[in-house]
C-alpha positions as CSV (number, residue, x, y, z in Angstrom):
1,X,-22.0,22.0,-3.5
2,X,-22.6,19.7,-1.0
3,X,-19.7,17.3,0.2
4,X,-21.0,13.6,0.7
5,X,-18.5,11.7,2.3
6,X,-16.9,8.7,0.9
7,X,-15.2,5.9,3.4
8,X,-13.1,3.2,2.5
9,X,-12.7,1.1,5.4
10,X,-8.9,-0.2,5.3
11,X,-7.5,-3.1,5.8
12,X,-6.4,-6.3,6.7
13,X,-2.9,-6.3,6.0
14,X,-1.7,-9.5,5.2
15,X,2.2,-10.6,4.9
16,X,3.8,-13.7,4.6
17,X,7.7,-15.0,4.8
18,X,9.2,-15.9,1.5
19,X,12.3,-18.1,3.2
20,X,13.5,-19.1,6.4
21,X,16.5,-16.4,5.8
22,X,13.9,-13.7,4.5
23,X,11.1,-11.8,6.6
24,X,8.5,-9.3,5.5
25,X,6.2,-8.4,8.7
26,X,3.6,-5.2,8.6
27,X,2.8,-3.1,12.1
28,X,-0.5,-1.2,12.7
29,X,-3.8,-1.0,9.7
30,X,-4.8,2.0,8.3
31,X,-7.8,3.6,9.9
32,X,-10.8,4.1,8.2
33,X,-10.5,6.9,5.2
34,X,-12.8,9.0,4.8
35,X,-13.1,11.8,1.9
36,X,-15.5,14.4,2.9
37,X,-14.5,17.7,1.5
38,X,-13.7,19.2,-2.7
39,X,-13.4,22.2,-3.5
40,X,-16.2,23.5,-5.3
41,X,-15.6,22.9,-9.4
42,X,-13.0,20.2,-8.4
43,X,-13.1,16.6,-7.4
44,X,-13.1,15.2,-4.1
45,X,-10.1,15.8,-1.8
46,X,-8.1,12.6,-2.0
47,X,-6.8,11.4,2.3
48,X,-3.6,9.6,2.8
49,X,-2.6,7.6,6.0
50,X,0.9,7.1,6.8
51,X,1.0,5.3,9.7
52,X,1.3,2.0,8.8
53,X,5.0,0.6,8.6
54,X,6.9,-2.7,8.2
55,X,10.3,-5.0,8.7
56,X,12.0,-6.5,6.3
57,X,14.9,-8.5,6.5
58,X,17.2,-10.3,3.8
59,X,19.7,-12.2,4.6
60,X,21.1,-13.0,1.2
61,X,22.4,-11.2,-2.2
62,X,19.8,-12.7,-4.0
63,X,17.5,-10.3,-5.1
64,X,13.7,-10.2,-3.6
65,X,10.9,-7.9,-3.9
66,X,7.4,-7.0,-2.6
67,X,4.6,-7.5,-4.5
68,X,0.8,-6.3,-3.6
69,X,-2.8,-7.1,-4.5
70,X,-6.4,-5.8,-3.3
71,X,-9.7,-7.9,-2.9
72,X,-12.1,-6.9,-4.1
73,X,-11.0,-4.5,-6.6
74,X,-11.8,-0.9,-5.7
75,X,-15.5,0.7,-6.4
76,X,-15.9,2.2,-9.7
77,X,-14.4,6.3,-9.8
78,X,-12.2,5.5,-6.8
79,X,-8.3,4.5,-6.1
80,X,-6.3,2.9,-3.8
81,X,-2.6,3.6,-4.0
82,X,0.2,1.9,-2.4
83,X,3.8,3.7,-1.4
84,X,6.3,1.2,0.3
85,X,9.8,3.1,1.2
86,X,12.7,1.0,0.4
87,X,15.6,0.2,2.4
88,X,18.3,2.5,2.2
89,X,21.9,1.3,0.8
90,X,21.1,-1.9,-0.4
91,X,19.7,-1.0,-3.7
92,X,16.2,-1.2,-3.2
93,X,13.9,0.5,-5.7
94,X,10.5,2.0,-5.7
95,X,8.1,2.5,-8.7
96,X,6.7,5.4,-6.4
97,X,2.8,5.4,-5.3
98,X,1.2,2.5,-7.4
99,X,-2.5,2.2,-8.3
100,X,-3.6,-1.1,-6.2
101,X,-5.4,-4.1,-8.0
102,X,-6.6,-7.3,-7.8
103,X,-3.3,-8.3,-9.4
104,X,0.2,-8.6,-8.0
105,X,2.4,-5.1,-8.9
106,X,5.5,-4.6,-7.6
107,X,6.0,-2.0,-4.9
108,X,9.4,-2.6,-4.0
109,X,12.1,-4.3,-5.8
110,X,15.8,-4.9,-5.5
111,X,16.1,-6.1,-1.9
112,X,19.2,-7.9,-1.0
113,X,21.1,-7.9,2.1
114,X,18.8,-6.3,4.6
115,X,20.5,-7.4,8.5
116,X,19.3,-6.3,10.7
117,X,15.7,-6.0,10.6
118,X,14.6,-2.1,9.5
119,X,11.4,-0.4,10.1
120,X,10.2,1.6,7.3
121,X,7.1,3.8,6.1
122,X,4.1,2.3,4.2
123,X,1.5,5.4,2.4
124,X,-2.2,4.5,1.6
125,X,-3.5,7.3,-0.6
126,X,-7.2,6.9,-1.3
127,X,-8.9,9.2,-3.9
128,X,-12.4,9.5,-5.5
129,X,-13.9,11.0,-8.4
130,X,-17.6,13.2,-7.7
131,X,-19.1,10.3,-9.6
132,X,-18.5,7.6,-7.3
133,X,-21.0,8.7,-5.3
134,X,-21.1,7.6,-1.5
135,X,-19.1,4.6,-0.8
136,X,-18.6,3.1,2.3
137,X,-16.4,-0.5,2.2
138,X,-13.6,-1.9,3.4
139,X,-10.5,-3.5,1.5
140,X,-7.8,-6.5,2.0
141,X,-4.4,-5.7,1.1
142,X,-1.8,-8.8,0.5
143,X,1.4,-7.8,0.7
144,X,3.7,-10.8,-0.5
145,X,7.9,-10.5,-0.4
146,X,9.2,-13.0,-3.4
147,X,12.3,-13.8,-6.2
148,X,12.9,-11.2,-8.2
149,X,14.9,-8.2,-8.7
């Protein structure tokens, strides 16, 4: 069996404040990801990058969260998913890795009272089934911080 590769060309991050008091800011863009190897029987070998992070900062009890979106939506027989860690001690939540649309899902929830500014991990996991064929595009992700628990 003969690996084709598949390349998903990531991303222009995009971020935006929610409030004067609130920040969301994201450092670095995934390089491209490229799947070139299955074992034989199996589907393709799904790549991750972690290298990626970003700032939030909250400074308020009232509750925000992250939400994120893709455009366009991802080629047929392939996935984009989405880890965000959440602050420590605050009571921020994660669903865990979460399958990217071209609708809002949340990605992290609960944030309150994030001062100072910490610098946490963001994990892109891209994975392909053998019948998506070769794919090479590139995607924009919008990360958005707003109300909500």
């Amino acid at each position: 069996m003969r690996a084709l590769p598949i390349v998903l060309g990531l991303l222009l991050i995009s971020s935006r404040p929610a409030t004067a008091q609130t920040t969301l800011s994201v450092t670095g863009s995934p390089a491209k990801m490229t799947i070139t190897t299955a074992v034989a029987g199996s589907q393709p070998t799904s790549v991750t990058n972690a290298a990626t992070t970003y700032r939030v900062q909250v400074n308020s009890w009232r509750a925000k969260k992250i939400v994120a979106k893709i455009n366009p939506a991802m080629p047929l027989g392939t996935t984009l998913q989405l880890y965000m860690v959440p602050p420590v001690g605050v009571g921020a939540t994660s669903p865990g890795p979460v399958s990217l649309t071209t609708v809002n899902q949340d990605i992290v929830n609960n944030i309150a009272n994030v001062n100072p500014t910490v610098t946490l991990g963001i994990t892109y996991k891209f994975s392909a089934t053998a019948a998506a064929g070769v794919v090479s595009s590139s995607r924009k992700v919008t990360l958005t911080m707003v109300t909500g628990p």
